[in-house]
C-alpha positions as CSV (number, residue, x, y, z in Angstrom):
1,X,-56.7,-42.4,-7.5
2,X,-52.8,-41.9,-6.9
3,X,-52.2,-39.7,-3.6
4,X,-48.8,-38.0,-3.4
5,X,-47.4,-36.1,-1.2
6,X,-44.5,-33.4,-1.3
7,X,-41.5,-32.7,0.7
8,X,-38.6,-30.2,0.2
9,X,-35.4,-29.3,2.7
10,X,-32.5,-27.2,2.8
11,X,-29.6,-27.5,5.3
12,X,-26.4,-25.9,6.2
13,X,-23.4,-28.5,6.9
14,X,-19.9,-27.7,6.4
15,X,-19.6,-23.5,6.4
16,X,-20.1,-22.6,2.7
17,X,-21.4,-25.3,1.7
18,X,-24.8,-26.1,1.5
19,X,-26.9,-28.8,0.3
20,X,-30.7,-29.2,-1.2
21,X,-32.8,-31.7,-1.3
22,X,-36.1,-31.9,-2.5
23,X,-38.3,-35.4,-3.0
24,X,-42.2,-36.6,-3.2
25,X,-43.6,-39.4,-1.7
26,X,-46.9,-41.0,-2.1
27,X,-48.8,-44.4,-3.0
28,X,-46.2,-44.3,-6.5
29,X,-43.1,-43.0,-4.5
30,X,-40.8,-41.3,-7.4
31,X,-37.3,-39.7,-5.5
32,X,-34.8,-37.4,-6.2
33,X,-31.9,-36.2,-4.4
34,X,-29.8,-33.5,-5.5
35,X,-26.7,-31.7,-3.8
36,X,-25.2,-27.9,-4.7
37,X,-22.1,-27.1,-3.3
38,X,-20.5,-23.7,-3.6
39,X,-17.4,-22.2,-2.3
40,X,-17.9,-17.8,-1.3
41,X,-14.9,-15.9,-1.3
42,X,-14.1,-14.4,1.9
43,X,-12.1,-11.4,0.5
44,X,-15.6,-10.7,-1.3
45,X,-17.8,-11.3,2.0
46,X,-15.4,-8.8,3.5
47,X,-15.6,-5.8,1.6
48,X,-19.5,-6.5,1.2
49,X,-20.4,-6.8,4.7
50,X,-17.8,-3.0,4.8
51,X,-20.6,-1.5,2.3
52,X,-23.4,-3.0,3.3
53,X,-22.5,-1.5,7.1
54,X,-21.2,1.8,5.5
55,X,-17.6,1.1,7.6
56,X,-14.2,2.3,6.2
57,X,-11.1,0.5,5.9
58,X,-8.0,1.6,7.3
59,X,-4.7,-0.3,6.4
60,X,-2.1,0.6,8.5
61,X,1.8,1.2,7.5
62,X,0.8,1.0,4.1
63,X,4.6,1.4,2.8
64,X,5.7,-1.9,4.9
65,X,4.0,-3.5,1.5
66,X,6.4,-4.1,-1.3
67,X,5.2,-2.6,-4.2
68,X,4.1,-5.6,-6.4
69,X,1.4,-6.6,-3.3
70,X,0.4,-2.9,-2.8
71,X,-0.9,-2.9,-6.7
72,X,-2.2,-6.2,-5.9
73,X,-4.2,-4.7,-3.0
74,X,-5.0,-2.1,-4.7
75,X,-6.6,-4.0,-7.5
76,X,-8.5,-6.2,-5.1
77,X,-10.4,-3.3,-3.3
78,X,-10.8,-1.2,-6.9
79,X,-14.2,-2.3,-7.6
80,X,-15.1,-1.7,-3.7
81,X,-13.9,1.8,-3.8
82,X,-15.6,2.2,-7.4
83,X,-19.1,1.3,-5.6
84,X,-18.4,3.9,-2.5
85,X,-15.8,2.2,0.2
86,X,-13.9,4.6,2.0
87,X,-10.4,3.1,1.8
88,X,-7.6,4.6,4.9
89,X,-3.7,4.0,3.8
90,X,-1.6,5.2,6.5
91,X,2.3,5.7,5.4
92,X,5.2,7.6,6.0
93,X,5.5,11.2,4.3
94,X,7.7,9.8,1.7
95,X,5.4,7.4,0.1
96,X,2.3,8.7,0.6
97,X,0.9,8.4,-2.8
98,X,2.1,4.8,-3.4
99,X,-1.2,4.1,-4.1
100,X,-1.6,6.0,-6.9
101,X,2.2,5.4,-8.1
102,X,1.2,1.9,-8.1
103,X,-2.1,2.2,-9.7
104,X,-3.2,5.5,-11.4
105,X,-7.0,4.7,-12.2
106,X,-7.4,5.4,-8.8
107,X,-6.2,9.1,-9.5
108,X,-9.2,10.8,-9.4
109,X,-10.3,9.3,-6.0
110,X,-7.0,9.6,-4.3
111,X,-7.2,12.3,-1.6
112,X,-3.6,12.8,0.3
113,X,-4.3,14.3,3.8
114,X,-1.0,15.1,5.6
115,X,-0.5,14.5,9.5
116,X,1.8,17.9,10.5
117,X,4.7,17.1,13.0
118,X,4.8,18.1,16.3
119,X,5.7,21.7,16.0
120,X,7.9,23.6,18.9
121,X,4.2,25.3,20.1
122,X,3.0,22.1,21.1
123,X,6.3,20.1,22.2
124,X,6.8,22.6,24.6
125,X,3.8,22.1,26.5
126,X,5.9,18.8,27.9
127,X,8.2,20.9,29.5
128,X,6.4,24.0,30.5
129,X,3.8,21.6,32.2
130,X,6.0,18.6,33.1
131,X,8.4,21.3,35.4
132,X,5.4,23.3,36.6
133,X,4.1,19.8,38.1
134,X,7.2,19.3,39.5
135,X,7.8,22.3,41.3
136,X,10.8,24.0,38.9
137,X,11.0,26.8,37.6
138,X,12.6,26.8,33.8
139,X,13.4,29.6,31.5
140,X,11.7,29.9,28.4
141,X,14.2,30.0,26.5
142,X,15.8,26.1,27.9
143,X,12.6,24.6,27.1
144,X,12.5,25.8,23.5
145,X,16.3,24.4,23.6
146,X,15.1,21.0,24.5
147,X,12.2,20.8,21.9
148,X,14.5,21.8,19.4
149,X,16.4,18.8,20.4
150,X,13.6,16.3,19.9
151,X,13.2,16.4,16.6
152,X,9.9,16.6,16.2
153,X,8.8,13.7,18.7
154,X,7.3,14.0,22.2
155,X,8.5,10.7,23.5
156,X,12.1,12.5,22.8
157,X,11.5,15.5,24.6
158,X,9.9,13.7,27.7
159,X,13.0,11.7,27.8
160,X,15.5,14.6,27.7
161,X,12.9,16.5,30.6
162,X,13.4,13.5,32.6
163,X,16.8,13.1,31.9
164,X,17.8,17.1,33.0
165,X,16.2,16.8,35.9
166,X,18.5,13.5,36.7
167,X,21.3,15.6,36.4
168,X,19.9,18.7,38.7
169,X,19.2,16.0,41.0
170,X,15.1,16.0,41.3
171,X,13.9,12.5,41.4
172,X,10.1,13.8,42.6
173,X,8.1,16.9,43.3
174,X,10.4,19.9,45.4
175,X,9.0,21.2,48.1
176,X,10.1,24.6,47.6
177,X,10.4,25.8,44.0
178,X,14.1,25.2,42.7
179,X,15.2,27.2,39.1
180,X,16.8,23.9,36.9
181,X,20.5,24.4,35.8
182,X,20.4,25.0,31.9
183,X,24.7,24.4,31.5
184,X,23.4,20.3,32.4
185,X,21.2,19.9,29.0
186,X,24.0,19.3,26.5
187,X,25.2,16.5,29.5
188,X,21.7,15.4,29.9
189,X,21.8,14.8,26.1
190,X,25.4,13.1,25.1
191,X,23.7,10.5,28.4
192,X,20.7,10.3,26.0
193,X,22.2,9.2,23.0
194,X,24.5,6.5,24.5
195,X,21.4,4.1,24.4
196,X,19.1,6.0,21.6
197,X,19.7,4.9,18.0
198,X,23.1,3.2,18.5
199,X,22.1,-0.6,17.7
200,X,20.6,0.8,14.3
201,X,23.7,3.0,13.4
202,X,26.0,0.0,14.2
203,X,24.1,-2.1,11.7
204,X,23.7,0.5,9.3
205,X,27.6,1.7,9.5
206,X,28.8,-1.7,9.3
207,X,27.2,-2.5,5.6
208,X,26.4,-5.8,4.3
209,X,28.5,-8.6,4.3
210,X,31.4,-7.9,2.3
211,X,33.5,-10.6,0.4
212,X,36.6,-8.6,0.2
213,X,38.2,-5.8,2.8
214,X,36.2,-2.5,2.3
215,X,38.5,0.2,0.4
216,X,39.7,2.7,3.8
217,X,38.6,6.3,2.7
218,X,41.2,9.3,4.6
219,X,40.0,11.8,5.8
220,X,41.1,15.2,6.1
221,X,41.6,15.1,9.8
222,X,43.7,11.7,9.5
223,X,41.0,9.4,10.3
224,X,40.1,6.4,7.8
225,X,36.9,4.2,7.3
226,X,35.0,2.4,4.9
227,X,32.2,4.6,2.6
228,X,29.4,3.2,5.1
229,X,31.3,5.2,7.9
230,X,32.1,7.6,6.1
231,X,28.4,8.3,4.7
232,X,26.7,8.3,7.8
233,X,29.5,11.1,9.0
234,X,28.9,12.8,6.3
235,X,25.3,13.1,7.0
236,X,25.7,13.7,10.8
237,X,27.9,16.7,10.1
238,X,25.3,18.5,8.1
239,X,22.4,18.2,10.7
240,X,21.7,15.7,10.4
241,X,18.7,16.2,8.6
242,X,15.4,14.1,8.0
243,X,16.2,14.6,4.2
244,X,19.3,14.9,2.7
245,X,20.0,15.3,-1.2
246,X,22.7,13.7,-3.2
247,X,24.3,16.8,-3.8
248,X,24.6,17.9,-0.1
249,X,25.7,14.6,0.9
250,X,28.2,14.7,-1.8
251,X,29.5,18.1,-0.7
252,X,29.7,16.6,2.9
253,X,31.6,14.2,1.8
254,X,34.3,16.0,-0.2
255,X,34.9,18.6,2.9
256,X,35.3,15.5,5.0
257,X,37.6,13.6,2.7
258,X,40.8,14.2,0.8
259,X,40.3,14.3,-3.1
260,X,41.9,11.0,-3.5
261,X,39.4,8.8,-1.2
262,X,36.1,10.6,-2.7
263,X,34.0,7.3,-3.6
264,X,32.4,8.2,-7.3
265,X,28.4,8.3,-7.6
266,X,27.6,4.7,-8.1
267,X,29.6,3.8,-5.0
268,X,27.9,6.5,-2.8
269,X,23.9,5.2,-4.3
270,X,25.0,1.6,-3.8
271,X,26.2,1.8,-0.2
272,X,23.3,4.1,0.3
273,X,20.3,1.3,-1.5
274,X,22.3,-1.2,1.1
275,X,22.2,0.5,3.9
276,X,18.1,1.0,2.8
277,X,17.8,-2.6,2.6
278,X,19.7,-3.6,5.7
279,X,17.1,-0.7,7.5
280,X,14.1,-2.3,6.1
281,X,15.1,-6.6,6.7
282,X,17.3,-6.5,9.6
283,X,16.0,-4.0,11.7
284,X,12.9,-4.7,13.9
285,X,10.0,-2.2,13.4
286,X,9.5,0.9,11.2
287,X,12.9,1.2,8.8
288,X,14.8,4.0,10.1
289,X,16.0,5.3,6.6
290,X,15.6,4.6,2.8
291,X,17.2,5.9,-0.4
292,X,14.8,7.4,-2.7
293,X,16.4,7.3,-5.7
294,X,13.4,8.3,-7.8
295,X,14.6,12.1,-6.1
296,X,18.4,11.7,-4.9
297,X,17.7,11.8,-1.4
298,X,17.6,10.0,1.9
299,X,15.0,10.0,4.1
300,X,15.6,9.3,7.9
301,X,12.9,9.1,9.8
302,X,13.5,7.8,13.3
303,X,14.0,10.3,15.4
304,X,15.9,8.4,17.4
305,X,18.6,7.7,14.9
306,X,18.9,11.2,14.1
307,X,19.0,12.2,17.7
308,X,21.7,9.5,18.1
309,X,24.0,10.7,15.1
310,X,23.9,14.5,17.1
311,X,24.6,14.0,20.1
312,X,26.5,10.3,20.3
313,X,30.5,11.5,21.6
314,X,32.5,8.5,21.1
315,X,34.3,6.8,17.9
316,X,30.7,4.7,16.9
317,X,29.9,8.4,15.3
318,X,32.7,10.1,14.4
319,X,32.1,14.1,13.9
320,X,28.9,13.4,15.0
321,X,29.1,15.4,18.2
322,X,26.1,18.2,18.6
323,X,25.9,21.4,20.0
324,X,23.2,23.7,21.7
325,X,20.9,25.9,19.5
């Protein structure tokens, strides 16, 4: 009579690979050893574990991603989002629907959900409260003069609060209620601008590197500079504005330049794809502007930069000065 006996195992060794073994034993011994390795892909893991859990995935500044890697990220989470994964893509108003630009099978389960801008209702709040906590009385009608001045952002308008009250003097909580001089706002704001948005414009007005001297372009008041100058003039003296078209930029141009120094189309879209390059690889942090050429018109959106190309006084912005709504 032949006894035998049976044994089996399973271990874990390196992570994700694992190795069997299985072997009997007895008075006639026969052996076998075999090993399984297999490799799991962590992408796949990922968005399993995100179903399995019923968790969403948010990718943040979506529009950072040049175009050729969103599609590819879009592929990859396709058959995730097919099977039920809420997918988040947070971007800019100008390219919110990269996604489905980039790849339209995922037309029918693209929903856009805008984020509104601060509107004047709820800037003012900052003011209305800020002065209130502060002992000041201020007018309605100043603090709807310095939301207007914010453009939209609440870190703006805190700064241009703090700033006024600089000028009036009040470095903490009055004593006595004390009204806030409205004639020290457009002060408060040239003092502003002398340290907002100026190391972008500088970039952006001084181009890419050029291997010959820039054509001067006149203009009508006698002053000369290059197109790059010249364009972000232009754009100041009609707003500026978080969009501007080709044609209003063009018709900015030609009131702000003799006939004979009017740069042609292809000179105007070139300096203005350059200057979108320069925003996106030499700037730090969100890109302050880009060309979109796919609709003739410029987006800026830091409000910063905008604020900057108002209100800035000296020759860095020529024309650029602001004034009071």
């Amino acid at each position: 009579m032949i006894e035998e006996g049976a044994n089996a195992g399973l271990s874990m060794g390196i992570p994700q690979v694992v190795n069997v073994s299985a072997g009997t034993q007895g008075k006639t011994a026969k052996s076998f050893e075999r090993s399984l390795n297999y490799t799991t892909s962590a992408q796949q893991a990922s968005l399993t574990a995100l179903l399995d859990r019923g968790i969403s995935l948010l990718v943040d500044d979506f529009h950072y991603i040049p175009s050729d890697i969103q599609k590819a990220v879009i592929q990859s989470l396709k058959g995730a989002v097919f099977k039920g994964l809420p997918v988040i893509l947070l971007a800019v108003p100008h390219r919110a629907f990269d996604p489905v630009t980039v790849e339209q099978e995922l037309e029918g389960r693209f929903k856009h959900i805008e984020i509104p801008p601060w509107e004047i209702n709820d800037l003012i709040l900052i003011p209305e409260r800020g002065f209130e906590a502060l002992n000041i009385v201020s007018k309605d009608a100043l603090n709807k003069a310095i939301c207007a001045e914010g453009f939209g952002n609440p870190l703006l308008v805190q700064e241009i609060c703090s700033e006024l009250c600089l000028k009036n003097g009040i470095r903490e909580k009055e004593a006595a209620s004390q009204p806030i001089d409205p004639k020290l706002l457009g002060i408060a704001l040239e003092e502003i601008a002398q340290s907002k948005g100026f190391p972008k414009y500088r970039k952006l007005k001084a181009g890419p590197d050029a291997r010959k001297k820039r054509q001067a372009r006149a203009f009508k008041d006698g002053g000369a500079e290059d197109k790059y100058s010249a364009i972000l003039t232009a754009i100041s003296s009609i707003g500026p504005k978080s969009r501007t078209s080709y044609d209003d930029l063009r018709g900015a141009l030609q009131n702000l330049l003799i006939p004979s120094s009017m740069p042609a189309k292809h000179e105007i879209t070139s300096a203005l794809i350059n200057m979108s390059k320069i925003a996106r690889e030499q700037i730090e942090g969100e890109p302050p502007l880009e060309w979109v050429s796919s609709e003739d018109v410029l987006v800026i959106t830091d409000p910063f930069l905008l604020f900057y190309m108002k209100w800035a006084t000296h020759r860095e912005a020529p024309g650029s000065q602001g004034t009071l709504v």
